[in-house]
C-alpha positions as CSV (number, residue, x, y, z in Angstrom):
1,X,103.9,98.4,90.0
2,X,103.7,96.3,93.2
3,X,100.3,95.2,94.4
4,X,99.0,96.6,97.4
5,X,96.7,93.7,98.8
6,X,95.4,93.5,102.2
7,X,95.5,89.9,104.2
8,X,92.3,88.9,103.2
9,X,92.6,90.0,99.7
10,X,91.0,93.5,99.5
11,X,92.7,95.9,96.8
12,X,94.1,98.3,99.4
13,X,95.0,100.5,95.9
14,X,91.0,101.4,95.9
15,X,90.0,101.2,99.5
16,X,88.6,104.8,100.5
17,X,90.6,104.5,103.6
18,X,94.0,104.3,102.1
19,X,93.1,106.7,99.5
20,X,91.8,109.7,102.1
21,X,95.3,108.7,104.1
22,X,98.1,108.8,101.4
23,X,96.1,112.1,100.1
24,X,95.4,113.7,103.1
25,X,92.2,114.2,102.2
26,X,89.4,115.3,104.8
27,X,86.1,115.1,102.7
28,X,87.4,111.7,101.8
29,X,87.7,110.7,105.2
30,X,84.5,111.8,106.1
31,X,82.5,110.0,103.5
32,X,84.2,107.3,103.9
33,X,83.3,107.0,107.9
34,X,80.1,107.9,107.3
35,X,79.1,105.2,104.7
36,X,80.8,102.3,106.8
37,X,79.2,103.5,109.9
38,X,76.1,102.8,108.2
39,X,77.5,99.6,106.7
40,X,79.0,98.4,109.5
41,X,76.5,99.8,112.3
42,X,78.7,101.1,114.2
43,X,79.2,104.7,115.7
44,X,82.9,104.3,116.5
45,X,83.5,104.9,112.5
46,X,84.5,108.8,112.8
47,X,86.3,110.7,110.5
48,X,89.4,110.8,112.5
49,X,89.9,106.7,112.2
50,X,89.9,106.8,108.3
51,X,93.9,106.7,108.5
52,X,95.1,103.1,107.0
53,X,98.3,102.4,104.8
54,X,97.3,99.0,104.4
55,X,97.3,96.0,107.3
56,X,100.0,94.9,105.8
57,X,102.1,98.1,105.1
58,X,104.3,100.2,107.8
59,X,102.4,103.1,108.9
60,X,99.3,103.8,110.5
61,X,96.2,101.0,110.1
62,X,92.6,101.3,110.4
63,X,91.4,100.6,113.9
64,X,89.8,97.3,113.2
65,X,93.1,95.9,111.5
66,X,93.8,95.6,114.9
67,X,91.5,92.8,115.8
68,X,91.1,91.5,113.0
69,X,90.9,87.7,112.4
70,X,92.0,87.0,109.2
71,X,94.9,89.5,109.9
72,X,95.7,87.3,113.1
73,X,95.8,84.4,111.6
74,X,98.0,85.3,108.7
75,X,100.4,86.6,111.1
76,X,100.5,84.0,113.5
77,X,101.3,81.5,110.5
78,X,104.2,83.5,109.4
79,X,102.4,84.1,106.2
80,X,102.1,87.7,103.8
81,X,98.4,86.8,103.2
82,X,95.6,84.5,103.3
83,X,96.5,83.1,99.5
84,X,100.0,80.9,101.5
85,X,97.8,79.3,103.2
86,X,96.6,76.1,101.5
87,X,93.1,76.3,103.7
88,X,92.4,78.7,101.7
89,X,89.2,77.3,99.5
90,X,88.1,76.0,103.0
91,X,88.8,78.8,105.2
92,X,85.5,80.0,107.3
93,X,86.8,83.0,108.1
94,X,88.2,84.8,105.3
95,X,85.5,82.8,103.4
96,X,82.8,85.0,105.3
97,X,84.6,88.1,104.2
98,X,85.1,86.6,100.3
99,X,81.3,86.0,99.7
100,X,81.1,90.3,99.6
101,X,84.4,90.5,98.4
102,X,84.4,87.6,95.8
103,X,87.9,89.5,93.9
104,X,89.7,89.0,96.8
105,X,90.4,85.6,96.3
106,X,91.3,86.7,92.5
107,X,93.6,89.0,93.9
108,X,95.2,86.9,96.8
109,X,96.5,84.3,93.8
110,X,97.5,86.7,91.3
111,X,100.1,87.7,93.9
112,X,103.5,86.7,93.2
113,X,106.6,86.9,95.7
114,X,109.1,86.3,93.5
């Protein structure tokens, strides 16, 4: 089974957004928007932008895979994810989003592109 891990290391296989998408699944989507509207304080979170396939998957993304940092900077290295890079341990911004994601950088390693 291939993983399915975002940029910066989240398990795309258990994100809420991913899961509401693939099954099409309205309650899904509107939990999920309302708990990261919350999280994230911000009102644009509505039901209707929980659609992601994964940043780094064909298909529709999340809105904020868009702007995204740590997505822009993989990309414009020509890498799959933030584990090719060797700035990894020393990286400020995925590191801000691996102190509340700490597996991430478990997950970004265990990938293998053989």
């Amino acid at each position: 089974m291939n993983k399915i891990i975002a940029c910066c290391g989240i398990d795309c296989a258990t994100c809420d957004a991913r899961t509401a998408t693939i099954n099409n699944d309205n309650a899904l989507r509107e939990q999920t928007a309302s708990k990261w509207r919350e999280m994230y304080n911000s009102a644009d979170i509505t039901a209707e932008t929980i659609n992601c396939t994964g940043c780094r998957a064909d298909g529709v993304k999340f809105a904020h895979c868009f702007e995204c940092e740590i997505r822009k900077c993989v990309k414009s290295k020509g890498y799959n994810t933030c584990g090719d890079c060797s700035l990894l341990d020393s990286c400020e911004i995925v590191g801000a989003l691996l102190k509340y994601v700490p597996e991430g950088r478990a997950n970004l390693l265990s990938l293998n592109y053989d």
